[in-house]
C-alpha positions in Angstrom: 60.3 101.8 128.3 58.9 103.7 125.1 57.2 106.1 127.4 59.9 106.8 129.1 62.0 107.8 125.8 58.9 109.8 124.7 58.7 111.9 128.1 62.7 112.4 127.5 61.9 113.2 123.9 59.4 115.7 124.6 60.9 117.5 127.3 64.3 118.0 125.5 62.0 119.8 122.9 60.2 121.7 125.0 63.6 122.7 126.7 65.4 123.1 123.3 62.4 125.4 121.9 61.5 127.3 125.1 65.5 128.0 125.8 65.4 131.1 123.5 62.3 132.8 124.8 63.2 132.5 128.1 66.7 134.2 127.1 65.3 136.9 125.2 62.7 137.6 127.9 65.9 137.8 130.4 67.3 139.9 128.1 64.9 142.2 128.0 64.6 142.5 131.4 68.3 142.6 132.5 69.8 145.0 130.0 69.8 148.8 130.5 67.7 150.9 128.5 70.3 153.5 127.1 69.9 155.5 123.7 72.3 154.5 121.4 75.3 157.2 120.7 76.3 157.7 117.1 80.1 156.3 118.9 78.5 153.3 119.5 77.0 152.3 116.2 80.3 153.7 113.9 83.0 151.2 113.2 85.8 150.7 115.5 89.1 150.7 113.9 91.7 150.3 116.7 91.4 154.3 118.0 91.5 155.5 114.7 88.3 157.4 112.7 86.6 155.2 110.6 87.2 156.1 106.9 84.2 155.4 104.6 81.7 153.5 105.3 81.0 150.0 106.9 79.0 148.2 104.6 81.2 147.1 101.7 80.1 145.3 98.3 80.6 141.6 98.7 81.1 138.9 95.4 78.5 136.1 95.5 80.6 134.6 94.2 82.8 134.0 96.8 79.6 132.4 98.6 78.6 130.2 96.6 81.8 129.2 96.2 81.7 128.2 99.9 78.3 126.8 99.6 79.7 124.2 96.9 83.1 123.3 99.1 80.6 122.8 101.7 78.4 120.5 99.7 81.7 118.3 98.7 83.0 118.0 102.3 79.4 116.6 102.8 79.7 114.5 99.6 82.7 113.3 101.1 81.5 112.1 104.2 78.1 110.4 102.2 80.7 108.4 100.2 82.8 106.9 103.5 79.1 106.4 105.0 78.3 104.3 101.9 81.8 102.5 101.8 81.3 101.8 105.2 77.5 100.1 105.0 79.2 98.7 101.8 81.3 96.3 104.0 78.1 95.5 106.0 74.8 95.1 103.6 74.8 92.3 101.4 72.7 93.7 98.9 75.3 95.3 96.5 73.7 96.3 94.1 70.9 98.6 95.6 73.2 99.9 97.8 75.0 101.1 94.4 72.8 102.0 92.9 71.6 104.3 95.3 74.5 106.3 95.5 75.5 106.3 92.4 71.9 108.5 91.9 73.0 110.3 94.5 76.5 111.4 93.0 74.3 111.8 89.8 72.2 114.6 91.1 75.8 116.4 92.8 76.8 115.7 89.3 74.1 117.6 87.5 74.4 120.2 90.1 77.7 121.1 89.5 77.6 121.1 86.0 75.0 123.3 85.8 76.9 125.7 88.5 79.6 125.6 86.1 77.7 126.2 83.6 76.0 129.1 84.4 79.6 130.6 84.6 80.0 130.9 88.6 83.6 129.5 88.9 85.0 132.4 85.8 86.6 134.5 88.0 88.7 131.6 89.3 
């Protein structure tokens, strides 16, 4: 029985990591070999000329930002993880003590991102 979740292991990765080769060796072979126009690389703006350029300045801020409302929405689904085992382990106290070292390093994290002065422009 474990050989046969083994052989299914295996060839699931050898699928999963052979997938994009075999697509980017299709792709090489199937697409047309045309010179790129200087039309095709501008940026399209619904028929009208492109004014300026495409490449614009972008805030980190703004990313990690993101990156940190990511990290809570993970935090969030940790803590009904936790609540949930909670119910189910009868060992209380590791189980507490575990996250609450877990919600210690988000802790430490965060106040060092708001130290270092990334949420100011909020």
């Amino acid at each position: 029985m474990i050989d046969l979740e083994l052989t299914h292991l295996g060839i699931f990765l050898v699928a999963g990591l052979a997938s994009p080769v075999v697509i980017k060796i299709i792709q090489y072979i199937l697409a047309p070999n045309i010179p790129r126009l200087k039309a095709a690389t501008t940026t399209y703006e619904c028929g009208e000329k492109p004014i300026g350029d495409a490449q614009v300045r972008f805030n980190a801020q703004f990313f990690t930002f993101a990156v940190v409302f990511v990290l809570f929405d993970i935090l969030t689904i940790f803590f009904l993880l936790w609540a949930y085992a909670f119910q189910i382990i009868e060992e209380k106290i590791t189980i507490i003590l575990i996250m609450s070292v877990f919600a210690l390093f988000v802790l430490i994290g965060l106040f060092f991102w708001m130290k270092k002065g990334t949420m100011k422009w909020v």
